[in-house]
PDB file of N, CA, C and O in Angstrom:
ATOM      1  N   UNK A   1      60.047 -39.613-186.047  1.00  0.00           N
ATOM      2  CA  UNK A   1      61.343 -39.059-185.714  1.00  0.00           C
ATOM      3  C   UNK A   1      61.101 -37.628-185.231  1.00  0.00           C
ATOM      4  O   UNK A   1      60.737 -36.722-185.980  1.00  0.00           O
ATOM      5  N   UNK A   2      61.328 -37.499-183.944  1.00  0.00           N
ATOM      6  CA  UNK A   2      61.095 -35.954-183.540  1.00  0.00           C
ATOM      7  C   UNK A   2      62.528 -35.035-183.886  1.00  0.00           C
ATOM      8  O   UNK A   2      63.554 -35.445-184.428  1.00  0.00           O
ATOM      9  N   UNK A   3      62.196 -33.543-183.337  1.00  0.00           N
ATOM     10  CA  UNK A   3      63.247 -32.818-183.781  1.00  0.00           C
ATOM     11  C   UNK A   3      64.053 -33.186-182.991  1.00  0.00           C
ATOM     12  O   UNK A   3      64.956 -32.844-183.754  1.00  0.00           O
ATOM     13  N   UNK A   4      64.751 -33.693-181.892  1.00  0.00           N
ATOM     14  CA  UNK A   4      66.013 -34.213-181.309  1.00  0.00           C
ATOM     15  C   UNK A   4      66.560 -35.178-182.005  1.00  0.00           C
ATOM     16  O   UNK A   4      67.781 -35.059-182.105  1.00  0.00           O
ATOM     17  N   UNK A   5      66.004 -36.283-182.630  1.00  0.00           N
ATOM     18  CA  UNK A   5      66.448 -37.020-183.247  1.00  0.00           C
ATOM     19  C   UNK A   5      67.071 -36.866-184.091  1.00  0.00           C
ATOM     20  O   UNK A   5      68.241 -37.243-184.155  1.00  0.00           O
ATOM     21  N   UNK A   6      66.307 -36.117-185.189  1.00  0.00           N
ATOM     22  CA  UNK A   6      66.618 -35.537-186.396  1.00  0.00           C
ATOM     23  C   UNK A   6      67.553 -34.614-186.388  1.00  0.00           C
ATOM     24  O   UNK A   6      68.007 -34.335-187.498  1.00  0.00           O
ATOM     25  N   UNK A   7      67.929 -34.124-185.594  1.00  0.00           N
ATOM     26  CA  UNK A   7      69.311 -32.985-185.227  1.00  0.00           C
ATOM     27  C   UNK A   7      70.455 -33.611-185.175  1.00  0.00           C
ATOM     28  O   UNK A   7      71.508 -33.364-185.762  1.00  0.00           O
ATOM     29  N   UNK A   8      70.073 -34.776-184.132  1.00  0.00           N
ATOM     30  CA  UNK A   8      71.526 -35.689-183.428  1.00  0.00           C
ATOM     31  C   UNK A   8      71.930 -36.480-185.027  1.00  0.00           C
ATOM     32  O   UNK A   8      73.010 -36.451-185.617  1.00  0.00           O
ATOM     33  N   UNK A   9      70.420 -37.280-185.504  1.00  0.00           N
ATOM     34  CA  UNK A   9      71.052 -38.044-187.334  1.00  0.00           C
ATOM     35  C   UNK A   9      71.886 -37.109-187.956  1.00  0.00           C
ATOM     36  O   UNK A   9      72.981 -37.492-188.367  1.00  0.00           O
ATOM     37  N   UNK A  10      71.409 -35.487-188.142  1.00  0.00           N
ATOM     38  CA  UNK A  10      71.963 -35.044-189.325  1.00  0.00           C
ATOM     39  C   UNK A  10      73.455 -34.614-188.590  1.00  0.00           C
ATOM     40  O   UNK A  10      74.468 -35.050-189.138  1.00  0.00           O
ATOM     41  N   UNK A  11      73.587 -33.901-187.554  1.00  0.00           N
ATOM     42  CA  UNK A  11      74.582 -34.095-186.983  1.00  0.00           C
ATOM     43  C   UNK A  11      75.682 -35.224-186.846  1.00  0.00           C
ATOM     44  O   UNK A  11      76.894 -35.010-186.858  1.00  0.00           O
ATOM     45  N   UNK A  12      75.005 -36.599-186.699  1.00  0.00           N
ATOM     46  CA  UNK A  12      75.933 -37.825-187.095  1.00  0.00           C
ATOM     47  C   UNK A  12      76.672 -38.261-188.130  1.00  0.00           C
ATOM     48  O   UNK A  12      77.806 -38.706-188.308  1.00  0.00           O
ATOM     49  N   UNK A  13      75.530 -37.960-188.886  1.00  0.00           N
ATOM     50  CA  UNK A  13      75.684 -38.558-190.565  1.00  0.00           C
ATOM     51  C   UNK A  13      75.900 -37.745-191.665  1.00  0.00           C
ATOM     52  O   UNK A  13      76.262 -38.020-192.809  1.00  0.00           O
ATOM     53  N   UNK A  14      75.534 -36.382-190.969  1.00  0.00           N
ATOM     54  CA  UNK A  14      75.645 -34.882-192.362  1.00  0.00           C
ATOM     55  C   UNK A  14      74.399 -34.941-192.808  1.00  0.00           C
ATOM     56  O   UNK A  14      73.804 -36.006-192.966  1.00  0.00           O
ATOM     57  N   UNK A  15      73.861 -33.695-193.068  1.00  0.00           N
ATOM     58  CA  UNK A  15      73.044 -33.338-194.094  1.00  0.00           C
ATOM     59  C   UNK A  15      72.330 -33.962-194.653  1.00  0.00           C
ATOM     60  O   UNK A  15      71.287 -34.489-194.266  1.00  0.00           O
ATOM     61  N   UNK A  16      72.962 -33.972-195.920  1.00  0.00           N
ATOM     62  CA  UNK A  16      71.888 -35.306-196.928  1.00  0.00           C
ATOM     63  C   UNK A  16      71.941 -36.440-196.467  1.00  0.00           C
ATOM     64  O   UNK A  16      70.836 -36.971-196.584  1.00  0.00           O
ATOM     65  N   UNK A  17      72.870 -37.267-195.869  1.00  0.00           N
ATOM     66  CA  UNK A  17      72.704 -38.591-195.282  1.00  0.00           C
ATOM     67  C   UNK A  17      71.607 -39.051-194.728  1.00  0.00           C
ATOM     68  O   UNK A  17      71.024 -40.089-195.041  1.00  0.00           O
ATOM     69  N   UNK A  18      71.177 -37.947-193.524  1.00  0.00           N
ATOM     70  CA  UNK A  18      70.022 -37.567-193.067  1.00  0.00           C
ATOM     71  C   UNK A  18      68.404 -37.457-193.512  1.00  0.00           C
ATOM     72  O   UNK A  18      67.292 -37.822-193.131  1.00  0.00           O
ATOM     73  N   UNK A  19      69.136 -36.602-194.720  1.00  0.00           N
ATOM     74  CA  UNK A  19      67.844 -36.441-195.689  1.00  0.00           C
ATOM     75  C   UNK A  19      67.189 -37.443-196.198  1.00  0.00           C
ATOM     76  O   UNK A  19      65.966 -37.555-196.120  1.00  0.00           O
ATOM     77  N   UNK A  20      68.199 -38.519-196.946  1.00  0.00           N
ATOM     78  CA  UNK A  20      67.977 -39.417-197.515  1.00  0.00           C
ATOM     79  C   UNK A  20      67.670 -40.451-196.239  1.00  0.00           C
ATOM     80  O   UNK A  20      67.060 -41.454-196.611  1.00  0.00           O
ATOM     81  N   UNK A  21      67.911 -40.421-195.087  1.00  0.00           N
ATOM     82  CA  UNK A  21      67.279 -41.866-194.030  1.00  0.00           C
ATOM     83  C   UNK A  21      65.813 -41.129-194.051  1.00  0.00           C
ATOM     84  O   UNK A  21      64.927 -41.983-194.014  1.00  0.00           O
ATOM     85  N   UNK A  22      65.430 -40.126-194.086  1.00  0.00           N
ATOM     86  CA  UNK A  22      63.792 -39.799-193.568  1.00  0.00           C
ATOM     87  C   UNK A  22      62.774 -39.203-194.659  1.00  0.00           C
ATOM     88  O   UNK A  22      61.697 -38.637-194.473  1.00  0.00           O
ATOM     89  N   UNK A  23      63.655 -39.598-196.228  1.00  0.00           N
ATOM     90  CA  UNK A  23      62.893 -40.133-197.216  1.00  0.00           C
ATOM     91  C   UNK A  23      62.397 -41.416-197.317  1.00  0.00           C
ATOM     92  O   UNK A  23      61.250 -41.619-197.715  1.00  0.00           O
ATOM     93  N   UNK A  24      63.364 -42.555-196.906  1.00  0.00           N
ATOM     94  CA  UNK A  24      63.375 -43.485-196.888  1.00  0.00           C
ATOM     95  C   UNK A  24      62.108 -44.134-196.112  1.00  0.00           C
ATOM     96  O   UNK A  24      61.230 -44.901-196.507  1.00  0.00           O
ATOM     97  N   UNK A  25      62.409 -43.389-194.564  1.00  0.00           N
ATOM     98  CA  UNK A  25      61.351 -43.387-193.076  1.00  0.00           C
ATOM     99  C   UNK A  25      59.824 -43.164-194.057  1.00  0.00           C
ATOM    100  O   UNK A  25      58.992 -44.064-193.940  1.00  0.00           O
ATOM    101  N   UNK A  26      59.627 -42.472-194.606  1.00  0.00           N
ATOM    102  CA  UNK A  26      58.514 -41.632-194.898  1.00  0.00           C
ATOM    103  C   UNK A  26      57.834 -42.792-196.395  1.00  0.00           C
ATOM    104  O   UNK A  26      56.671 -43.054-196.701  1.00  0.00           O
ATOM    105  N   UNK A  27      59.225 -43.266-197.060  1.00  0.00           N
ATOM    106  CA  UNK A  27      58.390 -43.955-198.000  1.00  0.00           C
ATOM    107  C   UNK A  27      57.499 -45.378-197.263  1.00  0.00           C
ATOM    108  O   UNK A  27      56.673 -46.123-197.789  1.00  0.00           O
ATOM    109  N   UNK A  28      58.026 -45.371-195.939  1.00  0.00           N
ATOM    110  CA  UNK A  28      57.161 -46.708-195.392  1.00  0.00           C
ATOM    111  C   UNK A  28      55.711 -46.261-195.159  1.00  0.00           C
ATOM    112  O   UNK A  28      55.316 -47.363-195.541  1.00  0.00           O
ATOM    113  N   UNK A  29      54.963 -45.840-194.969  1.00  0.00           N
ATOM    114  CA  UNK A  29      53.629 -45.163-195.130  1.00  0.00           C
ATOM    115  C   UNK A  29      52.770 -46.090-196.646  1.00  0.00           C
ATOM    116  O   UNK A  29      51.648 -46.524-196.905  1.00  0.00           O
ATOM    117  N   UNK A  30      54.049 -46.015-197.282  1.00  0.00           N
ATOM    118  CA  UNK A  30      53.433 -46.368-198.388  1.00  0.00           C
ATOM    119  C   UNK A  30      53.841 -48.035-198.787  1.00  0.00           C
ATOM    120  O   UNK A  30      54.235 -48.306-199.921  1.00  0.00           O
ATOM    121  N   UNK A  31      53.701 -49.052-197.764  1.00  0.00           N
ATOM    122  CA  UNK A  31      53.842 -49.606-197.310  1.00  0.00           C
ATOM    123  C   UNK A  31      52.925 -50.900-198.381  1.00  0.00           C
ATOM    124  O   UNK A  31      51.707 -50.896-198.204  1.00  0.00           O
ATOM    125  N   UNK A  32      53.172 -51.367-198.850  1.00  0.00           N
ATOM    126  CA  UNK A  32      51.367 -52.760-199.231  1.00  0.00           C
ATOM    127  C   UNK A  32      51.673 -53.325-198.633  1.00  0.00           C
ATOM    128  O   UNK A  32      52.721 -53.528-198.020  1.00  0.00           O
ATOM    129  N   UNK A  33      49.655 -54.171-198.792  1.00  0.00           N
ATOM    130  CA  UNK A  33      49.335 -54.893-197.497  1.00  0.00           C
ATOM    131  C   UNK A  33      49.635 -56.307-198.109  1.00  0.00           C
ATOM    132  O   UNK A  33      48.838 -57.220-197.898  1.00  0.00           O
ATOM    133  N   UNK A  34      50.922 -56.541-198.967  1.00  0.00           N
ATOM    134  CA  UNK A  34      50.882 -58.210-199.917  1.00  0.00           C
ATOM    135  C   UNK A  34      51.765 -58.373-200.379  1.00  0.00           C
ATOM    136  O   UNK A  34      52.144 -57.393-201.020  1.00  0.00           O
ATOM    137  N   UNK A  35      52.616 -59.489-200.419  1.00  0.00           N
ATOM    138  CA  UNK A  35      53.486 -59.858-201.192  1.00  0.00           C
ATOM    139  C   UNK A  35      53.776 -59.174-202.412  1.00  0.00           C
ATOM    140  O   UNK A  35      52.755 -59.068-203.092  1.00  0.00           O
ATOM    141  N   UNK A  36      54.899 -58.616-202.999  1.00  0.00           N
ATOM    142  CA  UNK A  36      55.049 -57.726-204.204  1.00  0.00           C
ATOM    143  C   UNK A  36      54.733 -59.535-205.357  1.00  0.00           C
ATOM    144  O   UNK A  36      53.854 -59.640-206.212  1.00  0.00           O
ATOM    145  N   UNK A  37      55.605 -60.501-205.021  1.00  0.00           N
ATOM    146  CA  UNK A  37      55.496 -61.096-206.032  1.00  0.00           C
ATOM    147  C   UNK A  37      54.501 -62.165-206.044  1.00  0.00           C
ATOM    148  O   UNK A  37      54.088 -62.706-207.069  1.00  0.00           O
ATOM    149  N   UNK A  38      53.994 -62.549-204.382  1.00  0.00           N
ATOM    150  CA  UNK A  38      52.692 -63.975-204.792  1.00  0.00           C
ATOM    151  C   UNK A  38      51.846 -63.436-203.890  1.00  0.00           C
ATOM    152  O   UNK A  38      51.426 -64.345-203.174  1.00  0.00           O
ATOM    153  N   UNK A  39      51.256 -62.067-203.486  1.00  0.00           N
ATOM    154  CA  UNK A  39      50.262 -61.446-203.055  1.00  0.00           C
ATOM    155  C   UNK A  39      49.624 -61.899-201.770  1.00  0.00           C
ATOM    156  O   UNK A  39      48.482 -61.614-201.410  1.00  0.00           O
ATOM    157  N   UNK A  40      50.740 -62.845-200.941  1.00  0.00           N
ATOM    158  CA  UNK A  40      50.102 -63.333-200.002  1.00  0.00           C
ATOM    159  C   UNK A  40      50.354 -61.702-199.000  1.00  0.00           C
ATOM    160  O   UNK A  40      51.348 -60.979-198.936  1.00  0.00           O
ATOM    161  N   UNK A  41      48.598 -61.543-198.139  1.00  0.00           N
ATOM    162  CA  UNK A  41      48.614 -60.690-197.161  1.00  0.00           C
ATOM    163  C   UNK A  41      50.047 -60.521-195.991  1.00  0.00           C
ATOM    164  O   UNK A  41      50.877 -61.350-195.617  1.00  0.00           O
ATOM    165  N   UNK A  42      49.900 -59.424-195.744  1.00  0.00           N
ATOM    166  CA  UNK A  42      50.686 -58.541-194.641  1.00  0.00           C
ATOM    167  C   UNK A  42      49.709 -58.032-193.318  1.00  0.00           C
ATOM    168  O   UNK A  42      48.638 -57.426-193.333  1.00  0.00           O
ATOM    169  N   UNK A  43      50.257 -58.365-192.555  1.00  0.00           N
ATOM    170  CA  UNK A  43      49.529 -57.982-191.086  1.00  0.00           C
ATOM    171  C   UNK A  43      50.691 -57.099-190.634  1.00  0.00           C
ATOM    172  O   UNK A  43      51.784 -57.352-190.127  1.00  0.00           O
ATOM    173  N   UNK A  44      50.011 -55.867-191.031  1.00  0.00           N
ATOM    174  CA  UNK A  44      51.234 -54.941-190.339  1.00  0.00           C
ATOM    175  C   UNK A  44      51.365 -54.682-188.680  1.00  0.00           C
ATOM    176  O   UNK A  44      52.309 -54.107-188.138  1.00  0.00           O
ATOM    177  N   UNK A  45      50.422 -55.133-188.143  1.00  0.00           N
ATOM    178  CA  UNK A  45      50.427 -55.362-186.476  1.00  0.00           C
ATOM    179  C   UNK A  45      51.554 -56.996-185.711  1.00  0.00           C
ATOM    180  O   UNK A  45      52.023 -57.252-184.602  1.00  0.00           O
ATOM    181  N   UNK A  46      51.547 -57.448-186.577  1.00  0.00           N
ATOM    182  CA  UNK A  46      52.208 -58.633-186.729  1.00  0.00           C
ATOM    183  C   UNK A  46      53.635 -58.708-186.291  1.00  0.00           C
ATOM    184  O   UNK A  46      54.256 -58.584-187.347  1.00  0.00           O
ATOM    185  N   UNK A  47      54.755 -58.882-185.033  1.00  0.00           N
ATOM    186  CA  UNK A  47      55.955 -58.671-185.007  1.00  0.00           C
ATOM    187  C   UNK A  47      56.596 -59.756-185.869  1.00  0.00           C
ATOM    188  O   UNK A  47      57.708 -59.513-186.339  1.00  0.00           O
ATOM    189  N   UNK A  48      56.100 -60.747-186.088  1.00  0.00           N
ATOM    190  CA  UNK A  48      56.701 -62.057-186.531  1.00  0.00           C
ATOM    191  C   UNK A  48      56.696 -61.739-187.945  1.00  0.00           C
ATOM    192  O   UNK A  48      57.853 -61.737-188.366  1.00  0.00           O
ATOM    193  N   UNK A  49      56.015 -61.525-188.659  1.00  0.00           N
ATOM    194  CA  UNK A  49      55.726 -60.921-190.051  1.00  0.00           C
ATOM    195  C   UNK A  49      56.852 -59.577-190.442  1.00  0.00           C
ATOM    196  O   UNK A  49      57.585 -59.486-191.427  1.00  0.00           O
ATOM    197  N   UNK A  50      56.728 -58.883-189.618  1.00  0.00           N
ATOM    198  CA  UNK A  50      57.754 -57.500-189.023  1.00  0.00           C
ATOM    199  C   UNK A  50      59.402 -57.871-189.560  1.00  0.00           C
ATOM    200  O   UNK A  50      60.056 -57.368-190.474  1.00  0.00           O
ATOM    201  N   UNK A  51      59.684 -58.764-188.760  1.00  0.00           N
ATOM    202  CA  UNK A  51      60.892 -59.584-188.467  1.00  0.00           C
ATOM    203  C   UNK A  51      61.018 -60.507-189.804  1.00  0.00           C
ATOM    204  O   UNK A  51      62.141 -60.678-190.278  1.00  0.00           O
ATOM    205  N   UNK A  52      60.271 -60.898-190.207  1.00  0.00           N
ATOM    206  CA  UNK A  52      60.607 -61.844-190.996  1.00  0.00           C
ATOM    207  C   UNK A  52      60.549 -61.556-192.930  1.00  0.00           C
ATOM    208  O   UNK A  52      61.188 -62.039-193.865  1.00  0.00           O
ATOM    209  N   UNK A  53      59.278 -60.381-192.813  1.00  0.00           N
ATOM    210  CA  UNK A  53      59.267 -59.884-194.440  1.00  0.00           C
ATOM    211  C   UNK A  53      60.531 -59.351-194.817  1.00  0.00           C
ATOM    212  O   UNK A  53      61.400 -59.100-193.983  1.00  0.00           O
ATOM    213  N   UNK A  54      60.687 -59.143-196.197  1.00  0.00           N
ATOM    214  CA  UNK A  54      61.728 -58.260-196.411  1.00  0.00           C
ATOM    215  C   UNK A  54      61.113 -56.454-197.287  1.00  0.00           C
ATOM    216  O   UNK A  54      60.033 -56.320-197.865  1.00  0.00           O
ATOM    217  N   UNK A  55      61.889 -55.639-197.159  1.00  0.00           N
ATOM    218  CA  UNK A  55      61.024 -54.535-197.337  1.00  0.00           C
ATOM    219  C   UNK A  55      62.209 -53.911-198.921  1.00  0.00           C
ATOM    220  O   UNK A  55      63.399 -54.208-198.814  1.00  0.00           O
ATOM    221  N   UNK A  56      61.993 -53.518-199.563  1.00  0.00           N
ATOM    222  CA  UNK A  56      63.055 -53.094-200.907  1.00  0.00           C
ATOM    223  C   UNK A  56      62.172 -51.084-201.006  1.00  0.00           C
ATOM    224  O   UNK A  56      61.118 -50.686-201.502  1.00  0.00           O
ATOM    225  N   UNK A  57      63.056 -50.527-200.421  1.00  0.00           N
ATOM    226  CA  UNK A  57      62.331 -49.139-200.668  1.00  0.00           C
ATOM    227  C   UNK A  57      63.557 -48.793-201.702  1.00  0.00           C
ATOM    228  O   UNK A  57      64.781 -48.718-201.594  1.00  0.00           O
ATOM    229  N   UNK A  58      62.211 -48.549-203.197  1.00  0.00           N
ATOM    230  CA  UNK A  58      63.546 -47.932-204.215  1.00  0.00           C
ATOM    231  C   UNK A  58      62.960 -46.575-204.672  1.00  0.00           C
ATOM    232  O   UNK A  58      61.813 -46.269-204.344  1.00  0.00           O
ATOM    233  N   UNK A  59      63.747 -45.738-205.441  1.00  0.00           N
ATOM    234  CA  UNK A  59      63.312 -44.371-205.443  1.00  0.00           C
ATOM    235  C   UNK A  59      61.930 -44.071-205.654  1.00  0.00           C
ATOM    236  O   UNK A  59      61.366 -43.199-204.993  1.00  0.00           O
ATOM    237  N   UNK A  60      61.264 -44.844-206.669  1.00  0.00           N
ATOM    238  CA  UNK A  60      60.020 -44.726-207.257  1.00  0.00           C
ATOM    239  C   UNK A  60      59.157 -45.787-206.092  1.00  0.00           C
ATOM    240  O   UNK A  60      58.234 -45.123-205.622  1.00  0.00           O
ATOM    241  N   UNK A  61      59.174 -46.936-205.610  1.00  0.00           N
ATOM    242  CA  UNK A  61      58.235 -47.542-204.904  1.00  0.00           C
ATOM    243  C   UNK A  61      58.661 -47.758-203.903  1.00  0.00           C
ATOM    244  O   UNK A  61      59.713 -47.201-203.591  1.00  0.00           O
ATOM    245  N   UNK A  62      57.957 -48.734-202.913  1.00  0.00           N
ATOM    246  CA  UNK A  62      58.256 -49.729-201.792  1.00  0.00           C
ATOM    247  C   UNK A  62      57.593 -51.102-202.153  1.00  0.00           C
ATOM    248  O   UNK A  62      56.406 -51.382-202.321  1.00  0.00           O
ATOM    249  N   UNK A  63      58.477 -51.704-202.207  1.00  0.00           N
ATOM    250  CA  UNK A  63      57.694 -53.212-202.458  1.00  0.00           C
ATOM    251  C   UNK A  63      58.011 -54.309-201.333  1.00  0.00           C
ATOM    252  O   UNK A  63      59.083 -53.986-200.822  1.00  0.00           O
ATOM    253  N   UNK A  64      57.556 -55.370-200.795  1.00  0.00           N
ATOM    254  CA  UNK A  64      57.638 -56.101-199.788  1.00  0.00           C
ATOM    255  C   UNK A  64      57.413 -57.834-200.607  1.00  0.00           C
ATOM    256  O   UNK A  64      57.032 -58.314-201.675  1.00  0.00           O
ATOM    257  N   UNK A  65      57.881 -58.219-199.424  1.00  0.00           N
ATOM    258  CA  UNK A  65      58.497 -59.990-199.921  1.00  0.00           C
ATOM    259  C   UNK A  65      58.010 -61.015-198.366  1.00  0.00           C
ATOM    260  O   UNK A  65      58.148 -60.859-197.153  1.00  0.00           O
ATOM    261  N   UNK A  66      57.613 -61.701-198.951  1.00  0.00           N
ATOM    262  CA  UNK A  66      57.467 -62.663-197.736  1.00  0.00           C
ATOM    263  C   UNK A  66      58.804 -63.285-197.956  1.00  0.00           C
ATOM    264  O   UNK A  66      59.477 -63.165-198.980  1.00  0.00           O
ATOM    265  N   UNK A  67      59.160 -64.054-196.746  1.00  0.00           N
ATOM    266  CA  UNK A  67      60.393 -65.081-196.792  1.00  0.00           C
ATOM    267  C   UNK A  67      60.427 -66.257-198.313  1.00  0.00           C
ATOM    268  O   UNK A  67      61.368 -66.621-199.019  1.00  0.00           O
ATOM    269  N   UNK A  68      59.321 -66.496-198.341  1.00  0.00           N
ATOM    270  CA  UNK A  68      59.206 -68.029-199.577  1.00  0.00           C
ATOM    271  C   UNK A  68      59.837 -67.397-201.047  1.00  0.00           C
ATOM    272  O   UNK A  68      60.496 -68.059-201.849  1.00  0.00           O
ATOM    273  N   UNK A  69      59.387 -65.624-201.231  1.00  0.00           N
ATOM    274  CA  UNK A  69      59.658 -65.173-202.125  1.00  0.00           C
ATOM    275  C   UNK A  69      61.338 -65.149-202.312  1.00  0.00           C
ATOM    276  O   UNK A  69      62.178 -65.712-203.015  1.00  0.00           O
ATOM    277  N   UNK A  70      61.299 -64.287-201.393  1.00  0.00           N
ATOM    278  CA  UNK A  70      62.614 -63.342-200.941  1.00  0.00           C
ATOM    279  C   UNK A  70      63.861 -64.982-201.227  1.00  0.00           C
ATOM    280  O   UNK A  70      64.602 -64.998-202.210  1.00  0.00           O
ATOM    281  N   UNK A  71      63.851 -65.722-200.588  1.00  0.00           N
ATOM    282  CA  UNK A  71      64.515 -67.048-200.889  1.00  0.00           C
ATOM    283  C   UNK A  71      64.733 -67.487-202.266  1.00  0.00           C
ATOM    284  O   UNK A  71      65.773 -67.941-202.745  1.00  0.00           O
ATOM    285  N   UNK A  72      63.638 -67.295-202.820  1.00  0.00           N
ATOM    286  CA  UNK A  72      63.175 -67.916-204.308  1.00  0.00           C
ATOM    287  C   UNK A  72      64.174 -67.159-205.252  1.00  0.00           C
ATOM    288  O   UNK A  72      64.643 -67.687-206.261  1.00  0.00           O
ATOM    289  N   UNK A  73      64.546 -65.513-204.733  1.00  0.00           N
ATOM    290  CA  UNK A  73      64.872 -64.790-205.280  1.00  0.00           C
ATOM    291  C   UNK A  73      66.247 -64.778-205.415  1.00  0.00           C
ATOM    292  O   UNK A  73      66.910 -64.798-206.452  1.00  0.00           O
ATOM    293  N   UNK A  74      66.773 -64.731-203.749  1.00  0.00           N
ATOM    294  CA  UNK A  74      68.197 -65.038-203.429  1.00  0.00           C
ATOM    295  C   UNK A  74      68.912 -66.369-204.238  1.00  0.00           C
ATOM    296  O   UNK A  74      70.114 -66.501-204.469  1.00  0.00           O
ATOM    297  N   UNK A  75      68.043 -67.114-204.520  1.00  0.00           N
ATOM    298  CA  UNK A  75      68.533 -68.473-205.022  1.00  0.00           C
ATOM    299  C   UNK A  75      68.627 -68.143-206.263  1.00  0.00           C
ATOM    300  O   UNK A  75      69.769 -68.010-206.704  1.00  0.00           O
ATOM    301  N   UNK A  76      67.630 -67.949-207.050  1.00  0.00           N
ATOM    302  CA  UNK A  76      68.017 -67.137-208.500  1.00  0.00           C
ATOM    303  C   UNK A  76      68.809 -66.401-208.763  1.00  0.00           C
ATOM    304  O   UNK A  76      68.993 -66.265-209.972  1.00  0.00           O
ATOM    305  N   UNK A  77      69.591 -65.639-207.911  1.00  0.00           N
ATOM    306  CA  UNK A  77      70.494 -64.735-207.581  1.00  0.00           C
ATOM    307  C   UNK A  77      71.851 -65.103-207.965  1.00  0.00           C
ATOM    308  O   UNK A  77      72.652 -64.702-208.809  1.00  0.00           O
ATOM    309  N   UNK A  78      71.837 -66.314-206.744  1.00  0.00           N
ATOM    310  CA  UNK A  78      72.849 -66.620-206.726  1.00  0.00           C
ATOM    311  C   UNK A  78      73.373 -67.633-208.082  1.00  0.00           C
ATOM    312  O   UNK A  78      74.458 -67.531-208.654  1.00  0.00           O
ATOM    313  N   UNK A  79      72.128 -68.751-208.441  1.00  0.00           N
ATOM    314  CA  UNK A  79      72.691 -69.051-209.483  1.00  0.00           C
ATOM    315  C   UNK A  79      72.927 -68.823-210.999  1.00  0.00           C
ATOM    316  O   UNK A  79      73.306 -69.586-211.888  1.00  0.00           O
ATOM    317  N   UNK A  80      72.494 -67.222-210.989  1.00  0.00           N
ATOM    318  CA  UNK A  80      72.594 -66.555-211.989  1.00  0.00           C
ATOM    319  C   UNK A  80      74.338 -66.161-211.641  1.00  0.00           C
ATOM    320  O   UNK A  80      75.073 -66.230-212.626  1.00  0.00           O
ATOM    321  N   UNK A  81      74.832 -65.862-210.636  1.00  0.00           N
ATOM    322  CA  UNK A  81      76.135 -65.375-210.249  1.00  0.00           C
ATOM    323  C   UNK A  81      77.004 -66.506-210.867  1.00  0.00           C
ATOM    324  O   UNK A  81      77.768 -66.327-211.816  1.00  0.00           O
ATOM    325  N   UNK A  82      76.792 -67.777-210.181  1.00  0.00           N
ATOM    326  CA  UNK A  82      77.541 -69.022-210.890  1.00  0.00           C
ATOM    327  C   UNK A  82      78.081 -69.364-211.999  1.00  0.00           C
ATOM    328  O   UNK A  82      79.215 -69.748-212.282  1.00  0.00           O
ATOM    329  N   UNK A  83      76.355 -69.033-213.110  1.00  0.00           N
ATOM    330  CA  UNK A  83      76.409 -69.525-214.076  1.00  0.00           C
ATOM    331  C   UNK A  83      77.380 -68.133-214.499  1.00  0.00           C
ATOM    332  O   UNK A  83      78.434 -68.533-214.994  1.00  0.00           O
ATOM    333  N   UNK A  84      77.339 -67.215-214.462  1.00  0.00           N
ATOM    334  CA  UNK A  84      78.164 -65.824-215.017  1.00  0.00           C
ATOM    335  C   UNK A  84      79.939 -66.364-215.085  1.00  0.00           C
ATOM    336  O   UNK A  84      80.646 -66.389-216.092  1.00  0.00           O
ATOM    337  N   UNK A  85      80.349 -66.785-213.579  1.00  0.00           N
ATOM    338  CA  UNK A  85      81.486 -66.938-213.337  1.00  0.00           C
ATOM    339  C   UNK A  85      81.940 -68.157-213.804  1.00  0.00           C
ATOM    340  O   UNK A  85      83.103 -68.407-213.485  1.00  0.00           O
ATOM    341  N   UNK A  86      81.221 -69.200-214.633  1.00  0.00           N
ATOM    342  CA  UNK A  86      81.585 -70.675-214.992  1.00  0.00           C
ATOM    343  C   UNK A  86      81.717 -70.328-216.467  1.00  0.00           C
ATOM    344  O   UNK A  86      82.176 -71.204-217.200  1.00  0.00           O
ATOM    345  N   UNK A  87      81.243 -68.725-217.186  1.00  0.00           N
ATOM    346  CA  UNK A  87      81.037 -68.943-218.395  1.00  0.00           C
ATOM    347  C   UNK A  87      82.362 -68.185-218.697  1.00  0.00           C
ATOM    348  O   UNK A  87      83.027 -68.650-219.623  1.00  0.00           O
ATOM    349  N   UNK A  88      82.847 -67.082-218.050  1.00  0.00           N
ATOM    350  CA  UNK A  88      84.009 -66.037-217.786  1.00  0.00           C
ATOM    351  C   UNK A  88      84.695 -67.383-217.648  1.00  0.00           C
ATOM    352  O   UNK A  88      85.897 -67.439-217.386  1.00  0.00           O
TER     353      UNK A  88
END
C-alpha cells in the first residue's frame, strides 16, 4: 500500500478504520504454509489455492483453512445453531 493509497483509505474510512485495514494487510506476512486444522500445504504462488483457502486474521494470529476444513467447520456451525434453537 503506497502513500496515495493510504491517504485516499484513511481519508475514506477515518483514521483508525485505516489503521486497523493495514494491521490487518501486514498480519498477512505472517501467513502459514498449511492448513491451521489438517496441515495440508499452501502454495502461496497458487491463484486457485488464493481464491479458494479461507484466511481468519485474529488479533493474536493468522490462521488459514483449506475448503474441506473450512466446510467441516461451517457445518458444525451451523448445526450447533439448530441444535441451540430446537432446545430454546
Amino acid at each position: 500500500m503506497n502513500r496515495k493509497d493510504r491517504r485516499a483509505a484513511e481519508k475514506k474510512m477515518g483514521k483508525d478504520n485505516s489503521q486497523k485495514l493495514t494491521d490487518k494487510i501486514f498480519q498477512f506476512e505472517n501467513l502459514p504454509e498449511e492448513c491451521s486444522a489438517c496441515l495440508k500445504p499452501f502454495d502461496k504462488k497458487s491463484k486457485k489455492m488464493a481464491a479458494t483457502w479461507n484466511v481468519v486474521a485474529a488479533a493474536d494470529a493468522v490462521r488459514l483453512y483449506c475448503p474441506e476444513c473450512w466446510s467441516t467447520a461451517r457445518r458444525v456451525v451451523e448445526e450447533y445453531k439448530t441444535s441451540k434453537t430446537i432446545e430454546d
